[in-house]
C-alpha positions in Angstrom: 166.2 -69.0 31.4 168.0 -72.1 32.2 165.5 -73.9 32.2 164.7 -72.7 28.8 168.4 -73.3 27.4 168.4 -76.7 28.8 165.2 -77.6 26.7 166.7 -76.1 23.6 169.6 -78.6 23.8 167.7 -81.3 24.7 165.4 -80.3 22.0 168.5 -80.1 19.7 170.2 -83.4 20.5 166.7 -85.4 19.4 167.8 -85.4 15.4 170.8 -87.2 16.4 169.1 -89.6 18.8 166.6 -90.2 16.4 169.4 -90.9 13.5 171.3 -93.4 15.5 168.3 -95.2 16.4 168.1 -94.8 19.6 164.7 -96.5 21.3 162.1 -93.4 22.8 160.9 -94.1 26.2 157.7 -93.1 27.9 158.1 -92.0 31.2 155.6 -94.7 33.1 156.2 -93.3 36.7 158.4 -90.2 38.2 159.1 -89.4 41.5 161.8 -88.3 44.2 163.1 -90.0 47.8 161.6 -88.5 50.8 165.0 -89.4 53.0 167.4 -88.4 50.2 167.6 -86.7 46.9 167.3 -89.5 44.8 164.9 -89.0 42.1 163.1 -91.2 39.3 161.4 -92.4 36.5 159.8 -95.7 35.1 160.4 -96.1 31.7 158.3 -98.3 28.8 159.6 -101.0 26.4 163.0 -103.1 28.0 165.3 -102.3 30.3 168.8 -100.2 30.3 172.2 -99.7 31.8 174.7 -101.5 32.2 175.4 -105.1 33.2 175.7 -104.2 36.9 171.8 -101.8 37.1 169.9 -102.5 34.4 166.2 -101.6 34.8 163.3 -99.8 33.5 163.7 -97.4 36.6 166.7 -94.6 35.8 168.1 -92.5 38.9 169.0 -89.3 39.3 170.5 -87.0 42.6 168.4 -84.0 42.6 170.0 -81.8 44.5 173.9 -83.2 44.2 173.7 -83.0 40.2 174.0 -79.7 38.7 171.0 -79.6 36.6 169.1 -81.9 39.0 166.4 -79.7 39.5 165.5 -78.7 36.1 166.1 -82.4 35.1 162.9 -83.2 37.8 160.8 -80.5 36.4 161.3 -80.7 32.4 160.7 -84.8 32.9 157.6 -83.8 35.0 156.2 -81.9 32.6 156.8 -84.6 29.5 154.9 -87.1 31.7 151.9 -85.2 31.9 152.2 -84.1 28.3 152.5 -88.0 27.4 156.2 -87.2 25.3 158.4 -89.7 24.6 162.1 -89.0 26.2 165.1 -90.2 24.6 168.3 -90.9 27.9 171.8 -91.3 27.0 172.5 -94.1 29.7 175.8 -93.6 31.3 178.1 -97.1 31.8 177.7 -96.2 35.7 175.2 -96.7 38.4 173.4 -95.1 41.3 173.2 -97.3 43.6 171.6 -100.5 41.9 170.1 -98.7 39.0 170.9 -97.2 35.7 171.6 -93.1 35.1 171.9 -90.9 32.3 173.7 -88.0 31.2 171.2 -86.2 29.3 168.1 -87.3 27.6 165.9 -85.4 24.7 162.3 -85.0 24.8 160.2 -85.4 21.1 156.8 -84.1 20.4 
């Protein structure tokens, strides 16, 4: 179920995304840290973030961030569907790269 309410939002927030012309990303590459919870993904087209981690690679804390989990497995599954994924970059890093704060996923 949470899963499910967390795609409706994301699924909600794309009209907006789309209206403020924000770029759509494939998701190139995903995958998680063996050693830590740090997870990933490779995105297309240029790099984001902020000054101090920009990159095509966006981080993520599995296990430490509260929707972590579902975060890994809703990104999974638009990888292998081939969606584009909309992330609202955050102004902070994880370690050297960029994160997000949510991100929408478009059909």
């Amino acid at each position: 179920m949470k899963k499910f309410f967390v795609f409706l939002v994301a699924s909600s927030l794309l009209n907006s995304a789309n209206s403020q012309g924000f770029e759509l990303k494939e998701i190139k590459s995903i995958g998680c840290h063996l050693n830590n919870d740090t997870c990933y993904v490779t995105v297309s087209g240029s790099a984001v973030g902020s000054a101090q981690c920009n990159s095509k690679s966006l981080r993520w804390r599995k296990d430490a961030n509260i929707s972590g989990k579902e975060t890994l497995s809703l990104l999974t599954t638009a990888f292998i569907a081939g969606k584009k994924v909309h992330f609202n970059i955050t102004e902070s890093c994880l370690g050297n790269y960029p994160t997000f704060n949510y991100f929408t996923i478009t059909h």
